[in-house]
DRENSE-107309 format. One line per field, with one value per residue (C-alpha): residue in one letter; z, y, x. Coordinates in nm, 4 decimals, padded with zeros to 6 digits. Example, Ala and Ser with C-alpha at 12.3 -4.5 7.8 and 13.67 -1.06 7.14 Angstrom:
r	(A,S)
up	(00.7800,00.7140)
north	(-00.4500,-00.1060)
east	(01.2300,01.3670)
This chain:
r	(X,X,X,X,X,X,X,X,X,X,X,X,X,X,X,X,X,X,X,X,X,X,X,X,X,X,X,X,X,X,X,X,X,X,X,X,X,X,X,X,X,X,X,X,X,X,X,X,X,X,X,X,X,X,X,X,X,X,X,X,X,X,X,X,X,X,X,X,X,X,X,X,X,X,X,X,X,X,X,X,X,X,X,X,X,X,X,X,X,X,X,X,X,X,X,X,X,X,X,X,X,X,X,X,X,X,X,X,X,X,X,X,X,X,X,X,X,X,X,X,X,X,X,X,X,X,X,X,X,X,X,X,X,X,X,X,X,X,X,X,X,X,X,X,X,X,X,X,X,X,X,X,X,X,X,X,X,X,X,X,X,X,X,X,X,X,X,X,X,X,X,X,X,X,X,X,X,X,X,X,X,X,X,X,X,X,X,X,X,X,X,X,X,X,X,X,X,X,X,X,X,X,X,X,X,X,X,X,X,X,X,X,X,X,X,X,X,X,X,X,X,X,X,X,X,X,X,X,X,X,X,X,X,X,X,X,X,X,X,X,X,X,X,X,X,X,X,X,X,X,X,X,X,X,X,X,X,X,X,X,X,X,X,X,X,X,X,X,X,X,X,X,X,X,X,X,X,X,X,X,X,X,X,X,X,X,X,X,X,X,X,X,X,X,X,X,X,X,X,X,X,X,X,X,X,X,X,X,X,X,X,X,X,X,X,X,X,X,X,X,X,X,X,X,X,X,X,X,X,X,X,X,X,X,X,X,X,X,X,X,X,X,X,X,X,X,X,X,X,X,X,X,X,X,X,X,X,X,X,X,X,X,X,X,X,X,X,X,X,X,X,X,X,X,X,X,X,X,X,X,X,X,X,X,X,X,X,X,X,X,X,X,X,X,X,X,X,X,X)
up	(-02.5805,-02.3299,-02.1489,-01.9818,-01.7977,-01.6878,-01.5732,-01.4072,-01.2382,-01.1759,-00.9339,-00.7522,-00.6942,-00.5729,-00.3816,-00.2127,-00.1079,00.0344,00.2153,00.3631,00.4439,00.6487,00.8457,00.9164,01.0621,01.2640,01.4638,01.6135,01.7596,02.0234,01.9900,02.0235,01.9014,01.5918,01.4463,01.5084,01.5166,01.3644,01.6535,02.0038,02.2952,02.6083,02.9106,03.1896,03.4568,03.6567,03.3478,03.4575,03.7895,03.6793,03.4622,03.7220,03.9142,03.6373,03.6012,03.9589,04.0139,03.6582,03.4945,03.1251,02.8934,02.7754,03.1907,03.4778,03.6726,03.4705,03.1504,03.3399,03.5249,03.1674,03.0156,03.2934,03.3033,02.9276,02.9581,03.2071,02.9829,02.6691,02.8023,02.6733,02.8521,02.7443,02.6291,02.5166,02.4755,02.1844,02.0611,01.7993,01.6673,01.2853,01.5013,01.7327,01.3801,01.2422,01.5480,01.5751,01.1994,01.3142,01.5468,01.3530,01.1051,00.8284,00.6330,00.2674,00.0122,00.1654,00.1037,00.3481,00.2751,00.3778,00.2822,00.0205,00.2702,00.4896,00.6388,00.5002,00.8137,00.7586,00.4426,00.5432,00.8105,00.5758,00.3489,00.7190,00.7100,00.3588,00.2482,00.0082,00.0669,-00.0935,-00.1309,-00.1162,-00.1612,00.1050,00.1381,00.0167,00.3875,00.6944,00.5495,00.6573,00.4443,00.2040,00.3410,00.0945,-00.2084,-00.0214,-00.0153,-00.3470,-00.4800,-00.2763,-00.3932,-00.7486,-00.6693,-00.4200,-00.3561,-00.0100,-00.0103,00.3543,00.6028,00.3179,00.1310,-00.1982,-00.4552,-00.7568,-00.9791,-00.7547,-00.6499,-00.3229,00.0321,00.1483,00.5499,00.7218,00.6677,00.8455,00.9421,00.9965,01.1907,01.0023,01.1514,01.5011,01.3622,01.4104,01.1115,01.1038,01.2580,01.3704,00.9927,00.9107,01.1694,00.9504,00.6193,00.8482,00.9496,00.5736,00.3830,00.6489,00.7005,01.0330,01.1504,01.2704,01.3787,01.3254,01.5674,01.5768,01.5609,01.7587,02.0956,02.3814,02.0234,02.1003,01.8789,02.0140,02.3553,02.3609,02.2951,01.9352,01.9372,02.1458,01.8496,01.6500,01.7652,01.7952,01.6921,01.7273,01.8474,01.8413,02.0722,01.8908,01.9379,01.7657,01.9299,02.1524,02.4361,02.3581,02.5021,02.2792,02.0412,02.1714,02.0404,02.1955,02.0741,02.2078,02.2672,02.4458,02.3687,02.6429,02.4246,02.1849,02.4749,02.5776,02.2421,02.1619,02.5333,02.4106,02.0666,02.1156,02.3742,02.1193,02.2359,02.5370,02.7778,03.1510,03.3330,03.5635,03.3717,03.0363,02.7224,02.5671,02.2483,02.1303,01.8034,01.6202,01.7796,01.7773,02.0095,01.9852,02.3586,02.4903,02.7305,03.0873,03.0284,02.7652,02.9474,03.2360,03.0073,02.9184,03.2702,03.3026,02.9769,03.0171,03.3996,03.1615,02.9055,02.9938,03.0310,02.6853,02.5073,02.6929,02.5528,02.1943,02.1569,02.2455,01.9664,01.7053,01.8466,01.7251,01.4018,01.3467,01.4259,01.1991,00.9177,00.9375,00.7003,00.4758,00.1364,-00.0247,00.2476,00.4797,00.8555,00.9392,01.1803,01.4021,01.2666,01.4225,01.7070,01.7725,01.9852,01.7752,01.9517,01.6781,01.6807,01.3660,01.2463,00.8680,00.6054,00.2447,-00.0284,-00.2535,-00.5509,-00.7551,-00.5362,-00.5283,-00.7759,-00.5609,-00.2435,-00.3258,-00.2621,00.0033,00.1987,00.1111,00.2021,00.5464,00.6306,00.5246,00.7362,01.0530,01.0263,01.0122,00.7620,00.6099,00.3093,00.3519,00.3002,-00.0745,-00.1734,-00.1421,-00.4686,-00.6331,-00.4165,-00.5939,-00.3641,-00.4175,-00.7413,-00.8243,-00.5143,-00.6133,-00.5522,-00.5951,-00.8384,-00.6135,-00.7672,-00.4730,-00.2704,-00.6000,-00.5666,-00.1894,-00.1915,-00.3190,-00.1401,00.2309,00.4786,00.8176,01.0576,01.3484,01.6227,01.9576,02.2909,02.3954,02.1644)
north	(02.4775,02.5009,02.1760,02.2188,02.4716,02.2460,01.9789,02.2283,02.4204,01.9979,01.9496,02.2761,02.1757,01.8000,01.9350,02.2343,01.9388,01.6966,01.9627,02.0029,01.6802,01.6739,01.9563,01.8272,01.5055,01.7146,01.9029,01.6035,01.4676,01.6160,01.8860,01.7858,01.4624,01.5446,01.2057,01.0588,00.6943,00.4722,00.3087,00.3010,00.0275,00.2041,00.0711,00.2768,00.0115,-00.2987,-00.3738,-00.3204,-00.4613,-00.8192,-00.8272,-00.8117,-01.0842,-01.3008,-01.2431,-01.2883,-01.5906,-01.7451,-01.8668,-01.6960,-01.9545,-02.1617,-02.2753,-02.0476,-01.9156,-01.5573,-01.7902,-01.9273,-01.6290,-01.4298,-01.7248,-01.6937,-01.3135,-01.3032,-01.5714,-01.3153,-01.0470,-01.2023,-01.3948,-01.7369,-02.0994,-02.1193,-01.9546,-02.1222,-01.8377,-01.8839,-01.7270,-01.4766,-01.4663,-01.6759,-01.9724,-01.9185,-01.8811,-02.2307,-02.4511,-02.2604,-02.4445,-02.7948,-02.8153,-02.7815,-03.0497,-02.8172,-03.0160,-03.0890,-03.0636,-02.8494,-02.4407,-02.1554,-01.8840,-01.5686,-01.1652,-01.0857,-00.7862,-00.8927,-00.9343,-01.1917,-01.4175,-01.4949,-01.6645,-01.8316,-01.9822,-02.2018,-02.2896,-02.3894,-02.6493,-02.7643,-02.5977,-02.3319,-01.9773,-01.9043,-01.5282,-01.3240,-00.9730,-00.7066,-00.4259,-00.0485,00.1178,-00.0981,-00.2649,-00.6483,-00.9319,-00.8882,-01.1004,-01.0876,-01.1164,-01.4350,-01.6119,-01.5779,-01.6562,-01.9433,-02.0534,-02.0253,-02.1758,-02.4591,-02.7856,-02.9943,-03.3852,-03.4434,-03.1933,-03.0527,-02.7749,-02.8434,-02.5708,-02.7302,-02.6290,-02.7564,-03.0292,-02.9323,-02.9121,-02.5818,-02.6496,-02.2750,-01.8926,-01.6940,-01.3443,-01.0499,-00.7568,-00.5338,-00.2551,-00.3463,-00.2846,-00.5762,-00.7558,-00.8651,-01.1784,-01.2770,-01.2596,-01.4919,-01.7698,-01.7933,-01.8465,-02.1014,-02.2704,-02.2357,-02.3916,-02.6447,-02.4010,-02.4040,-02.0392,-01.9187,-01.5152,-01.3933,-01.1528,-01.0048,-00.6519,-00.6125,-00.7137,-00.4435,-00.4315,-00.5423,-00.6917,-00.6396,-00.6443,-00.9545,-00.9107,-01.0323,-01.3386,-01.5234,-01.5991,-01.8808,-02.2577,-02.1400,-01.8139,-01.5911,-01.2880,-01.1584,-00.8993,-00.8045,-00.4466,-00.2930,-00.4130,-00.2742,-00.4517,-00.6208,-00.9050,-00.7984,-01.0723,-01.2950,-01.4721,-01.6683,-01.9095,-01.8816,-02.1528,-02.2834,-02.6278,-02.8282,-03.0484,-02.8382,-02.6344,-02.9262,-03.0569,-02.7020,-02.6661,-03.0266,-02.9626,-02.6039,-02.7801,-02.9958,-03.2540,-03.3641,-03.6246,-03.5013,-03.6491,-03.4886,-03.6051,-03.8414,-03.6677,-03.8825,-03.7014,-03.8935,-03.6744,-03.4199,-03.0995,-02.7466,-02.4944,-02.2791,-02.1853,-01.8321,-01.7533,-01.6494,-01.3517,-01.1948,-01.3234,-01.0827,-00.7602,-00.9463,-00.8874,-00.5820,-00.4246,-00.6270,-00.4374,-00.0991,-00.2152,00.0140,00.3061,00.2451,00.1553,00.4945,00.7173,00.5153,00.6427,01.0042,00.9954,00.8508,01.0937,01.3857,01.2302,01.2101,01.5489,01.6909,01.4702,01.5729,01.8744,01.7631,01.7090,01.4379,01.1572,00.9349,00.8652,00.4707,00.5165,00.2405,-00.0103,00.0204,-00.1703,-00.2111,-00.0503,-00.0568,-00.0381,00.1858,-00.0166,00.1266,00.4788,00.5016,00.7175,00.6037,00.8463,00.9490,00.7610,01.0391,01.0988,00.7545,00.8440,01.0799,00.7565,00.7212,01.0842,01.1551,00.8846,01.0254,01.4176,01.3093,01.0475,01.2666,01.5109,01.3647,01.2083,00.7959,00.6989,00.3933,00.2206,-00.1181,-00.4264,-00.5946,-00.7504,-01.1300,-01.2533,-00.9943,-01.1830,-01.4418,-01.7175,-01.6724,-01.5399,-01.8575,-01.9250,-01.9433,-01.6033,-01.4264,-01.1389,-00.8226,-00.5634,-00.3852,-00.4738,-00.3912,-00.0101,00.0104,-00.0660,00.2189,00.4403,00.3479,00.5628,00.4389,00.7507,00.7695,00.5808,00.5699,00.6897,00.7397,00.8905)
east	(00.4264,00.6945,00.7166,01.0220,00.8282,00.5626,00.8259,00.9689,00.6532,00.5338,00.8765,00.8436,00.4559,00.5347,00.8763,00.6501,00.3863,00.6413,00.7808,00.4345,00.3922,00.7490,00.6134,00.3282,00.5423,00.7544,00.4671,00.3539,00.6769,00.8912,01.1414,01.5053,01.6300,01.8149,01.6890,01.3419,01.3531,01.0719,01.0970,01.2408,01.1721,01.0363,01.2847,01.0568,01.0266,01.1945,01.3490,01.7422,01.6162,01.5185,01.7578,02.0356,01.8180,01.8922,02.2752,02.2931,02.1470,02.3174,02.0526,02.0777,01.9700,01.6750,01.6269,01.4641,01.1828,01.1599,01.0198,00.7525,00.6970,00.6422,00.4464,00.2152,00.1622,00.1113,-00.1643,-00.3461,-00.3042,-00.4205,-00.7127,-00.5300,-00.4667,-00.1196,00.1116,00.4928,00.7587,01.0084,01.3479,01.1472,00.7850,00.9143,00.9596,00.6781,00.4784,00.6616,00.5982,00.1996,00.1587,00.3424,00.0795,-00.2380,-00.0904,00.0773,00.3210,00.5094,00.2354,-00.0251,-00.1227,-00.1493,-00.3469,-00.2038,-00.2128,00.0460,00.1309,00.2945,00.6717,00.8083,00.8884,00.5119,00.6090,00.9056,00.7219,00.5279,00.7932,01.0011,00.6895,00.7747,00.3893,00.3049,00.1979,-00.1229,-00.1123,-00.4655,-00.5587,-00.5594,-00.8748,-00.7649,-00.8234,-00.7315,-00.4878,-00.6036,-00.7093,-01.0398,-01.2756,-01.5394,-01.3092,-01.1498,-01.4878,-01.5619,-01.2359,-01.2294,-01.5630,-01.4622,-01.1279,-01.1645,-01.3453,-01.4552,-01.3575,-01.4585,-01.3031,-01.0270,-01.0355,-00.8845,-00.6789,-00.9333,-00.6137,-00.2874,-00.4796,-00.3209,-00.4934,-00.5508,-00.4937,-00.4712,-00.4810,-00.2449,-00.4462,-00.2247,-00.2784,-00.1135,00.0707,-00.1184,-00.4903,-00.7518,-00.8790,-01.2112,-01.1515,-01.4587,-01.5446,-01.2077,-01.3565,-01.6906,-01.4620,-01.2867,-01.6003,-01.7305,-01.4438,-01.2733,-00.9457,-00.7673,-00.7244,-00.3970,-00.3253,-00.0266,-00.0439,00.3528,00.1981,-00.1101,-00.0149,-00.2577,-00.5054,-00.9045,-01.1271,-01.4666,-01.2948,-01.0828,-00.7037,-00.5564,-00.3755,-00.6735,-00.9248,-00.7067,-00.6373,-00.3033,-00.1212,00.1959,00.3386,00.6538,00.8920,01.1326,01.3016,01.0538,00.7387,00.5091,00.7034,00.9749,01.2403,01.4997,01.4236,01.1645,00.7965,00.5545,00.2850,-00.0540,-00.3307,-00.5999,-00.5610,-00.4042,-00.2146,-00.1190,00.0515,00.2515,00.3595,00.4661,00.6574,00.7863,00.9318,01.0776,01.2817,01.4559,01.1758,01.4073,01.2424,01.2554,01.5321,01.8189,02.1474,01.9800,01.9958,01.6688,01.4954,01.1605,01.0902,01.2399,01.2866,01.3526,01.6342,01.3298,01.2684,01.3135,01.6279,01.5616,01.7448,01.5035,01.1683,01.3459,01.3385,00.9954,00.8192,00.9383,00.8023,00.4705,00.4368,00.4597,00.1980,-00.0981,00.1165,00.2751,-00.0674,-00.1893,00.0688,00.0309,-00.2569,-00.1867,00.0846,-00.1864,-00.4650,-00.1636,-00.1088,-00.5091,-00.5424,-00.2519,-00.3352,-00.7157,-00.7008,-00.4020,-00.4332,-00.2947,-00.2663,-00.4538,-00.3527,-00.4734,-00.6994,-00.8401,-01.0960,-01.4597,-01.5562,-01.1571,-00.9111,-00.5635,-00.2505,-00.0811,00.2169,00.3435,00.1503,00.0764,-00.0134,-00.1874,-00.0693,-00.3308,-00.2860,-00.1750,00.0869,00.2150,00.5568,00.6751,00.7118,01.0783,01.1509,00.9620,01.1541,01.4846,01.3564,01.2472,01.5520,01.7991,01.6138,01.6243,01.2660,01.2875,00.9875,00.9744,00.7650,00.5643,00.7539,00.7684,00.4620,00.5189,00.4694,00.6891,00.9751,01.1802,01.1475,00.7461,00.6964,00.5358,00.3621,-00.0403,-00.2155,-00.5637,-00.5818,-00.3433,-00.4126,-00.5199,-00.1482,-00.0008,-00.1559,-00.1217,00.3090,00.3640,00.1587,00.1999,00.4403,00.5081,00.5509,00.7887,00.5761,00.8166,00.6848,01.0397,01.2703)
């Protein structure tokens, strides 16, 4: 038998299929730029404008009126009480678990896929991720293999939900909306309720996405988001922490401005703080992209309804389409390689980079990072499978 044939007749047949699949890219996304971007920020409005408002008046830094005016007009928009803008969505994430009571000694539950400022979060707290298993489709946290595990896996003494093997408390679980589409989190608040586990979403991603009609980042005690560059809107780096909890809102306003008593000229701290707070200058860039929201949500969707429609008949791959009974804001569009496909990930990304097509593969599993190879973890086999067969797609309305 010839197998140098085969090999050979096996290469032409996976290099004819990624070709394919690069084509079929490249018919849903403009003609011109000679490289498509994963991801662009859309500048489309009063951006420039408020931004020279700020430099003219001089007020830059962690003090001004553009802050409070973008705290206030993301409150509206989410549906939230308060909402405390930070420096970036990690430390908006860190200061979200300081306030429910996270600390040295305790676990966080939280999906193994995931970027890994989720992580350092908790170890920022001196705690312990907890990693658990993602479901093959969506992407978001397996809800039914959570409650089992953590039936097999955890006791109640009082109100606390105990690791039975650590001996550790388990206080939260971080809920991710990965790549923008909801999780079941109406589903994560009954867990919550079940096992005595404080809720927190890290929404970063799904900012303009609807569970069951009410925006992401509303349903925890207090959560996160983030702006950075490559957000839906962004503040050029930026995060804010969202709550409806009227002292949680002030303790987090407190300690993200190094916990500085009010007072014209005294420098008087009465706890241990954080630089955390957001400059004026980015909340300017902030209003302005939040005034452009519904236009850039609008024309998200157009680029995902493309992808859906070019992905429909191709073999070999799965476009992420929205969860039922939620409206996704597509921050990031993926594709889920068929499993026997999974080998040829690695050149795939090269063909399309070095082709002027940006794609990208999901972050590193968690636990396969040093720094948390020993963290505690449910069985992954599922993240295992999926890191090596997700593809994010170019996903810019401007490119």
């Amino acid at each position: 038998m010839d197998t140098t044939k085969n090999c050979f007749s096996d290469f032409e047949t996976s290099n004819s299929w990624i070709k394919e699949l690069f084509e079929t890219i490249k018919k849903v996304l403009p003609k011109g730029p000679d490289i498509v971007p994963l991801y662009k920020p859309t500048i489309i409005g009063n951006e420039w404008n408020y931004i020279k408002q700020c430099l003219d008046s001089g007020w830059v830094s962690s003090v001004g009126s553009f802050v409070d005016h973008f705290e206030k007009d993301l409150a509206e928009y989410i549906g939230v009480k308060h909402v405390v803008a930070t420096v970036n969505g990690t430390a908006a994430l860190h200061i979200a678990l300081k306030l429910i009571g996270v600390k040295a000694g305790d676990e966080v539950l939280m999906p193994s896929l995931t970027f890994v400022a989720t992580a350092n979060a908790v170890t920022y707290c001196g705690a312990q991720p907890h990693f658990v298993e993602s479901e093959p489709v969506k992407l978001g946290i397996d809800f039914e293999k959570l409650e089992e595990y953590l039936r097999s896996n955890t006791l109640r003494k009082g109100q606390i939900c105990i690791n039975k093997h650590s001996g550790s408390p388990i206080k939260a679980i971080i809920v991710m909306h990965t790549f923008g589409h909801p999780v079941d989190i109406l589903r994560a608040s009954e867990i919550c309720d079940q096992f005595g586990i404080a809720l927190v979403e890290d929404a970063a991603e799904a900012l303009g996405s609807l569970h069951n009609n009410r925006c992401c980042g509303g349903f925890g005690k207090v959560n996160a988001i983030s702006f950075n560059g490559n957000k839906i809107i962004t503040t050029g780096g930026g995060g804010a922490i969202l709550t409806n909890d009227d002292e949680l809102a002030n303790q987090a306003k407190h300690i993200t401005t190094t916990a500085k008593l009010s007072h014209p000229y005294f420098y008087n701290h009465d706890t241990i703080g954080y630089n955390y707070r957001m400059p004026n200058i980015n909340a300017a860039l902030g209003i302005g992209q939040l005034e452009q929201m519904a236009k850039v949500l609008l024309e998200k969707r157009k680029l995902a309804g493309r992808y859906v429609e070019a992905f429909a008949q191709f073999e070999g791959a799965n476009f992420i389409d929205e969860p039922e009974g939620c409206k996704s804001n597509y921050w990031l569009n993926t594709i889920i390689i068929d499993d026997n496909k999974s080998k040829l990930l690695t050149q795939i990304l090269e063909f399309t980079n070095n082709n002027g097509i940006m794609t990208r593969p999901i972050w590193t599993p968690m636990h396969q990072l040093p720094m948390f190879s020993e963290a505690p973890r449910m069985n992954l086999n599922v993240v295992e499978n999926l890191a090596h067969r997700i593809l994010n797609l170019p996903s810019s309305v401007a490119f």
